[in-house]
Structures are given as structure tokens and as C-alpha cells.
FIPAMI-577069 format. One record per residue (C-alpha): x, y, z; residue in one letter; residue number from 1. Coordinates in pm, 1 decimal. Example, Ala and Ser with C-alpha at 12.3 -4.5 7.8 and 13.67 -1.06 7.14 Angstrom:
// FIPAMI-577069
<site <1230.0,-450.0,780.0>,"a",1> <site <1367.0,-106.0,714.0>,"s",2> 
//
This chain:
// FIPAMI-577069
<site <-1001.4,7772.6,2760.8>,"x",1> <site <-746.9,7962.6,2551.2>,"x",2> <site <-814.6,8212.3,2257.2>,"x",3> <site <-660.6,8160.5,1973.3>,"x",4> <site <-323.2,8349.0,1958.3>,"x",5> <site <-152.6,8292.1,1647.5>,"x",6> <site <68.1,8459.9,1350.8>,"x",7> <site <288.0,8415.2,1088.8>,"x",8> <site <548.5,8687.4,1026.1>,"x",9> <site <785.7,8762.2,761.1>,"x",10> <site <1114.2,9018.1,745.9>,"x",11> <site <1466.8,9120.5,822.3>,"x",12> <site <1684.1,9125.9,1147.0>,"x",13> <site <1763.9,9493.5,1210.1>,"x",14> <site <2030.2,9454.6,1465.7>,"x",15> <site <2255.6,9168.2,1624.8>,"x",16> <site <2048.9,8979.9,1871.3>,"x",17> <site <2083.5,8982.8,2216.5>,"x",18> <site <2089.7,8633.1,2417.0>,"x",19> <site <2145.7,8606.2,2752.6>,"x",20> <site <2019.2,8279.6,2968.2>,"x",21> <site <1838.3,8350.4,3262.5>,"x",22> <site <2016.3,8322.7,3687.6>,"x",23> <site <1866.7,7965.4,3683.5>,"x",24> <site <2064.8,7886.4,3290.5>,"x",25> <site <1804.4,7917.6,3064.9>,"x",26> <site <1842.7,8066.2,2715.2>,"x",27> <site <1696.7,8410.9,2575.5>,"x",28> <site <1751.4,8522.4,2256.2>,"x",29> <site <1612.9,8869.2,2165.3>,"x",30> <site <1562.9,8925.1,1792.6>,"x",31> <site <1494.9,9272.5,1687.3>,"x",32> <site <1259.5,9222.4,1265.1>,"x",33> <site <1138.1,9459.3,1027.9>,"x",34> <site <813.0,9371.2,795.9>,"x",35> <site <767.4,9573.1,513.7>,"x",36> <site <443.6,9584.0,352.4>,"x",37> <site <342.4,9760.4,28.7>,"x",38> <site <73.3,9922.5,-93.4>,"x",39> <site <-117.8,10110.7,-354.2>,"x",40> <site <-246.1,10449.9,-291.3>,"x",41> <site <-623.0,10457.3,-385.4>,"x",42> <site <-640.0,10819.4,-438.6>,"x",43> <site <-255.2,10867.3,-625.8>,"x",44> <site <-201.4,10521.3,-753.6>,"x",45> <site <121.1,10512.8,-596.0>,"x",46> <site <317.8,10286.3,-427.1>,"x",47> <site <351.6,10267.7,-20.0>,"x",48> <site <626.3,10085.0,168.6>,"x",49> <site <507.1,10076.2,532.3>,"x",50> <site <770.2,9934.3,782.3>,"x",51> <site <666.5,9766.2,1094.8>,"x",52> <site <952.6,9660.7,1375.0>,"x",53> <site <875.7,9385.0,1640.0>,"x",54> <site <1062.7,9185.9,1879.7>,"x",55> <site <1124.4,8822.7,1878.6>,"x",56> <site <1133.6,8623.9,2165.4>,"x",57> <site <1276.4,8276.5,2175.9>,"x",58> <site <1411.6,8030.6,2452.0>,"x",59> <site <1572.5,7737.2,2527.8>,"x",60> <site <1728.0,7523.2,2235.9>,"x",61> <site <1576.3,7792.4,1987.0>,"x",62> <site <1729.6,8050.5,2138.5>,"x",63> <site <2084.1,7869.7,2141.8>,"x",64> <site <2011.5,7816.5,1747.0>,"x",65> <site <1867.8,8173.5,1660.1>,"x",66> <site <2188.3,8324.6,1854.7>,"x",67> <site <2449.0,8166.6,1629.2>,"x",68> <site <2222.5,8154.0,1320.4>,"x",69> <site <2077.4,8520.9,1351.3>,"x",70> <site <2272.1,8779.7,1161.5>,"x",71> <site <2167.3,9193.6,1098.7>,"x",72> <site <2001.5,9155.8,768.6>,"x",73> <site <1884.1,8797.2,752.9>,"x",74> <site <1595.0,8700.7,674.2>,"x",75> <site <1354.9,8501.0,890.7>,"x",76> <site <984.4,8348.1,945.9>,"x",77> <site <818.4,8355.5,1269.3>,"x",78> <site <545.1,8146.9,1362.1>,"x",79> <site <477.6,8253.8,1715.2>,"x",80> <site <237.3,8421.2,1926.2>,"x",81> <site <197.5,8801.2,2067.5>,"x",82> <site <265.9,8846.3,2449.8>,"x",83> <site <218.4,9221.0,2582.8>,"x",84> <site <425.6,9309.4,2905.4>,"x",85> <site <331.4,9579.1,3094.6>,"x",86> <site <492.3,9797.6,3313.1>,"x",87> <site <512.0,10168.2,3532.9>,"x",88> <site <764.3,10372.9,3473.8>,"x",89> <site <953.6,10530.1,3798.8>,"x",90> <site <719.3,10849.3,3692.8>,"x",91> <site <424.0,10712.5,3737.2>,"x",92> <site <290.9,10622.3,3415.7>,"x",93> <site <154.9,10244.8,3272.7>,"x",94> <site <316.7,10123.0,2939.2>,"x",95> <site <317.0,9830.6,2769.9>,"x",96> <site <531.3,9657.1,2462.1>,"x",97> <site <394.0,9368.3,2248.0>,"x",98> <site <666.9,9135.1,2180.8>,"x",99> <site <617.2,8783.0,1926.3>,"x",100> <site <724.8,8457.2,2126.5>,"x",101> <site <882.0,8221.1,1863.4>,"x",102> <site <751.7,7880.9,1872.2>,"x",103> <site <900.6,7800.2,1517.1>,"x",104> <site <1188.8,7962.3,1335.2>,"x",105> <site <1335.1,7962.9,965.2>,"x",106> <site <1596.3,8115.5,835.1>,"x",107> <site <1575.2,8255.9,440.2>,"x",108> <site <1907.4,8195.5,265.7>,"x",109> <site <2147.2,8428.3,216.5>,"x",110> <site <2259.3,8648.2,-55.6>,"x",111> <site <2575.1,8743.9,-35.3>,"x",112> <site <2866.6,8613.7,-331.8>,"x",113> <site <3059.1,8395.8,-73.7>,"x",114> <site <2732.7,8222.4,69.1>,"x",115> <site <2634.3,8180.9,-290.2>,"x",116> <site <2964.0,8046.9,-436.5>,"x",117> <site <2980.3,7773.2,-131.6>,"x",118> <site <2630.1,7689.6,-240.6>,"x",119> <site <2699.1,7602.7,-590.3>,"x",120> <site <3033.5,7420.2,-523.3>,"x",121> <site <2842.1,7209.9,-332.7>,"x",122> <site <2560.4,7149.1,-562.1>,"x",123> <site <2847.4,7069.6,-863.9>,"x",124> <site <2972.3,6799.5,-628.0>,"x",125> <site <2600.6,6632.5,-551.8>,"x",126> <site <2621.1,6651.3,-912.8>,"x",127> <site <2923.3,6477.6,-1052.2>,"x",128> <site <2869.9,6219.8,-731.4>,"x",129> <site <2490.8,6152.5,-880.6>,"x",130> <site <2673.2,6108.2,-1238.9>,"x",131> <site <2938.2,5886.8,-1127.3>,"x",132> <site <2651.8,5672.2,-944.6>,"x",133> <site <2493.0,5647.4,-1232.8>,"x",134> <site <2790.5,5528.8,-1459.0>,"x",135> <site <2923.4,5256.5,-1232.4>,"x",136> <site <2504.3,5151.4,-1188.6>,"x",137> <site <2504.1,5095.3,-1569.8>,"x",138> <site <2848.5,4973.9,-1607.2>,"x",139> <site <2761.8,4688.5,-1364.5>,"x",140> <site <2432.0,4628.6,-1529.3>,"x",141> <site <2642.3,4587.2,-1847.9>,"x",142> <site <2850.2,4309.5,-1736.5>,"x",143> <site <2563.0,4141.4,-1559.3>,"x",144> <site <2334.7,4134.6,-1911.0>,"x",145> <site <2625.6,3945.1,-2088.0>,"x",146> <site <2790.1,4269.3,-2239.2>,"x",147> <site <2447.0,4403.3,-2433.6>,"x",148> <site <2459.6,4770.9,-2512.0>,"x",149> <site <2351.1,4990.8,-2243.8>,"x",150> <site <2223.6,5313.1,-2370.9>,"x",151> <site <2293.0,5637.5,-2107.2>,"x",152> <site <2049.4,5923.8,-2167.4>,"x",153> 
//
């Protein structure tokens, strides 16, 4: 029977990923996050930002996505699961790395001016397209009721 092995993280890509697929052709994307977490000092009353890095594991189709999708900076949810590798070094000594395997990925928008003038061109013409829906719907229901006032509100 399995434990439960579960999380849900939150935070930025640090670096570029890495991807690479495997000698048999699978996928591997690497994702390198940072979570920030803050805080309030008991004792001061100040605030805390504490920074925790992880890496994100994906494969296969998600890995093909996250690689072309994954930008330094981006934001991202991780549902996933922790995995810890371990490992002796050539001197001798046992170490081991925690790493989160991706089962689900999302992508927080982004920010930046050109990302957000795209965005609102596009919502201006789901707009006027709803709007000229609309008109032609009531213009037709105007002829249909034998010319009656249609009132648009």
C-alpha cells in the first residue's frame, strides 16, 4: 500500500529549464522554482520573506509543454509529489536531493506590457463580436414580430 505523497506548490522559475529526452526518446524537462513565504516576527513584529528553491520534474507530453511554455520568471503551480535520489559522491560520502515530480502543471499569466496589450486586443474583439451578435439577434427578432419595437439594454 502507498503513503500518501502529495503537495501543492506555488512560485517563480529561476532559470531556463533544461529538457532533454532520455537514449530510448522520452521527454525530461527540469524546472528550477522559488516559493517565497512571509512571515511575522513574534518577538519584532516584523516582516520575514523566507525563500525556498526546488526542482521540478516532469516527463513525457508535460515535459514537451513545460519546455516551450516555461520562461525565467513565470509563474507556475505544481501539484506533484516529492521523490529523494540518493547518491555517493567519488569521495566517499552519501547525499541525497529531494526533487517535486509534476503530475499537473499551470502556468500564472504574465505581466509584461506586450503580453498584456495582446490580451486586451483580444478581449475588445470577443467584445464587439458578442455586440454585433447581439444586434443582428434582435434585428431578426424585429422583422419576425411584424416590426414591434425592440428595446436593446
Amino acid at each position: 500500500m502507498n503513503n500518501i505523497n502529495c503537495l501543492v506548490v506555488e512560485g517563480n522559475i529561476t532559470r531556463e529549464p533544461a529538457f532533454r529526452t532520455t537514449p530510448n526518446g522520452f521527454p525530461i524537462c527540469k524546472i528550477p522554482i522559488a516559493v517565497n513565504h512571509y512571515y511575522k516576527k513574534a518577538a519584532s513584529g516584523e516582516y520575514e520573506n523566507e525563500v525556498s528553491y526546488f526542482d521540478v520534474e516532469t516527463f513525457g507530453k508535460l515535459a514537451e509543454i513545460c519546455a516551450k511554455f516555461s520562461q525565467k520568471g513565470r509563474g507556475l503551480s505544481v501539484v506533484g509529489r516529492l521523490k529523494q535520489n540518493r547518491w555517493t559522491t567519488p569521495e566517499g560520502k552519501n547525499t541525497s536531493r529531494v526533487t517535486i515530480i509534476a503530475e499537473k502543471i499551470e502556468f500564472k499569466q504574465r505581466f509584461n506590457k506586450a503580453d498584456q496589450d495582446e490580451s486586451e486586443a483580444s478581449r475588445a474583439e470577443t467584445e464587439d463580436a458578442a455586440e454585433e451578435a447581439t444586434a443582428s439577434a434582435l434585428a431578426q427578432a424585429a422583422a419576425s414580430d411584424g416590426g414591434e419595437e425592440v428595446v436593446q439594454f
